[in-house]
C-alpha positions, 0 to 999 in steps of 0.5 A: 389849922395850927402852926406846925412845929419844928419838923424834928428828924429833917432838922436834925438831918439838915444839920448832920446828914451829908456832914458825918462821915458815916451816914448810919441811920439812912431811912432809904435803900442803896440808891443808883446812878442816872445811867444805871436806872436809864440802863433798866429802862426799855427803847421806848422809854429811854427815848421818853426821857431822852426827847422829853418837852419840859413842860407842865405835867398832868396834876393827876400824874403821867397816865403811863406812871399812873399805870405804872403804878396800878399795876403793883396793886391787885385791884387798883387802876389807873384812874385810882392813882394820884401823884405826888412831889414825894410822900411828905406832900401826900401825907400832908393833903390827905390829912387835910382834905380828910380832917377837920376841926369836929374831927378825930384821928388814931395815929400808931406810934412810934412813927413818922412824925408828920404822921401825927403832927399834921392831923394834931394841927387840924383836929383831935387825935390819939395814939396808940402805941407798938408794944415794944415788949411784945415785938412792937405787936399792934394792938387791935383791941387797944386801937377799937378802944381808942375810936370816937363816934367823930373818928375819920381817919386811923392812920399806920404804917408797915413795914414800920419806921423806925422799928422795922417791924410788920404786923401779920395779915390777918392783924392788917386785913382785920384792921381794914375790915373794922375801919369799913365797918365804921366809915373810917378811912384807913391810912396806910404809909407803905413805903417801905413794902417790898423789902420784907426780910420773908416775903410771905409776910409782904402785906396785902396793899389797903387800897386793895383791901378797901374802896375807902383806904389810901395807901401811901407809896413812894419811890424813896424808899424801897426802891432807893430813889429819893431825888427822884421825889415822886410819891402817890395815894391809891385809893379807890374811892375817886370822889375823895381822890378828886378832892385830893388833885384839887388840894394839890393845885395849892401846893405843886400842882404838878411833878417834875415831868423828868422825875415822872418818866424815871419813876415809871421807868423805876416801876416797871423795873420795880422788880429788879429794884427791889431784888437788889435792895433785899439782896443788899439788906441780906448781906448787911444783916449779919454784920450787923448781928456780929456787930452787936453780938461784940458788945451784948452788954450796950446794946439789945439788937433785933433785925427788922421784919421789914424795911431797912431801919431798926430801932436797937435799945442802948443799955448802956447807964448814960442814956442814948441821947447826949452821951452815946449818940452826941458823943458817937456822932462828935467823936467817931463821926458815926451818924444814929437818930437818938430816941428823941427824934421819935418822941410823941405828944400822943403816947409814952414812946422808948427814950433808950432806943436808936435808929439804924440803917441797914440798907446802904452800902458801907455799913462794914467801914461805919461799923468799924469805925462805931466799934473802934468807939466802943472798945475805946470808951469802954 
């Protein structure tokens, strides 16, 4: 494996995230207090927390999360779910129990970039690019086109970060049923299910759709709970979901068993989570939409399908990079991801966009303070 390379958006943040005074670009819903989650939790539960022993966990997970979390999956058990310390350390094993030198991957772009810097470090990969003309469509025949006869690994991500957008299910289910054809392992990121602006376009999970597909889920997310890292992969095929435990007993080995019981907690919950957090998403979009309906000159805004990112184009002449976000960032203390944070080696990617975050509390104050920029610079 080669080394990787700077991890872009975390080194951005860890220079910026909790510096800025208006965090706009936050990736996860409005999170919750302690003793609001406890408040959710039933009898049996809050005791589980409260007498918990602080010992080591199972490498699997906690059997009561594990159900937990199979059962927010049509076909899935428990025994199908392995856990994780967050998504990133999912990601990172799967690819590397899945890949290797002789091998070949097809990663969408834009993405997440451990999505595809990791199999880059392993083996062959390419890219196949969201028409941003066209909505950011997924291109099925663009990704057939893209397959080797080494392929092992075609990897998405829905609803999308950074551009919000889901793809219809008949795009997905088809897309599963053509990686089982050819033995390729669908890897599907979906973090950010549940938050669905229509929930008739939710998808279909991957670990339903095929034995050998792995969906990747988290509590950070949608369900706004990032300090609780804990991730998992559902896949049904449990000879590689072996492979996977035995991988992360040269990592964590186990999670934080605190984390595990607020998790579960979180999951069985996981309904009233995630009608908050839409609920939230709801009232932010339309100050959103006013806000760039202010200034239709700069900016080409379009609320996502999914998930509490979008990806709006900057039309202004400076370019969205050093003028507009450094400067806005410098400035007015208002927090973006400028373009290049989402720059792939794999494809052509947008250099005039920028990520926002709709999902948090206080975008009116951030707003404001973006648009009192704006008039002034103007």
């Amino acid at each position: 494996m080669t080394r990787l390379p700077d991890f872009r958006l975390e080194t951005f943040f860890s220079r910026w995230e909790f510096a800025a005074r208006h965090h706009l670009t936050a990736s996860d819903a409005q999170s919750m207090a302690l003793g609001e989650l406890l408040a959710l939790a039933d009898d049996e539960d809050r005791a589980a927390f409260e007498n918990l022993h602080l010992g080591y966990t199972e490498t699997y997970g906690d059997p009561a999360l594990r159900e937990a979390v199979a059962a927010t999956y049509e076909r899935a058990d428990a025994a199908d779910v392995l856990c994780f310390a967050g998504a990133e350390e999912a990601l990172y094993l799967a690819m590397n129990v899945l890949l290797g030198p002789d091998d070949h991957a097809v990663v969408i772009t834009p993405n997440y970039q451990a999505a595809e810097t990791v199999p880059l470090a392993l083996c062959e990969v390419t890219g196949v690019a969201l028409d941003a003309d066209r909505d950011w469509a997924l291109d099925l025949d663009a990704v057939v086109d893209a397959l080797r006869p080494r392929t092992r690994v075609v990897s998405v991500n829905f609803p999308n970060n950074p551009t919000g957008k889901v793809v219809d299910a008949g795009t997905f289910t088809a897309l599963a049923r053509m990686c089982d054809e050819r033995g390729i392992h669908l890897f599907s990121d979906e973090v950010y299910r549940g938050l669905e602006r229509d929930p008739a376009r939710t998808l279909p999970q991957a670990a339903d759709l095929s034995e050998h597909a792995l969906s990747l889920n988290v509590t950070s997310k949608a369900l706004g709970l990032p300090g609780l890292r804990i991730g998992w992969i559902t896949c049904r095929d449990r000879a590689l979901l072996s492979r996977l435990e035995r991988a992360k007993h040269y990592t964590t080995i186990c999670n934080s068993a605190p984390s595990e019981v607020l998790a579960r907690i979180a999951l069985r919950a996981r309904e009233t989570i995630l009608a908050r957090n839409r609920a939230l998403i709801e009232r932010n979009l339309p100050v959103f939409d006013a806000f760039f309906a202010e200034f239709p000159d700069h900016f080409d805004w379009r609320a996502p399908d999914g998930g509490c990112v979008a990806y709006p184009r900057y039309l202004g002449p400076e370019g969205v990079e050093e003028f507009f976000c450094a400067r806005l960032l410098g400035e007015a203390g208002v927090l973006l991801l400028p373009a290049s944070i989402y720059r792939s080696e794999l494809t052509a990617t947008p250099t005039d966009r920028f990520r926002i975050g709709v999902g948090r509390r206080g975008a009116e104050e951030a707003l404001d303070a973006f648009a009192r920029w704006m008039k002034v610079r103007r």
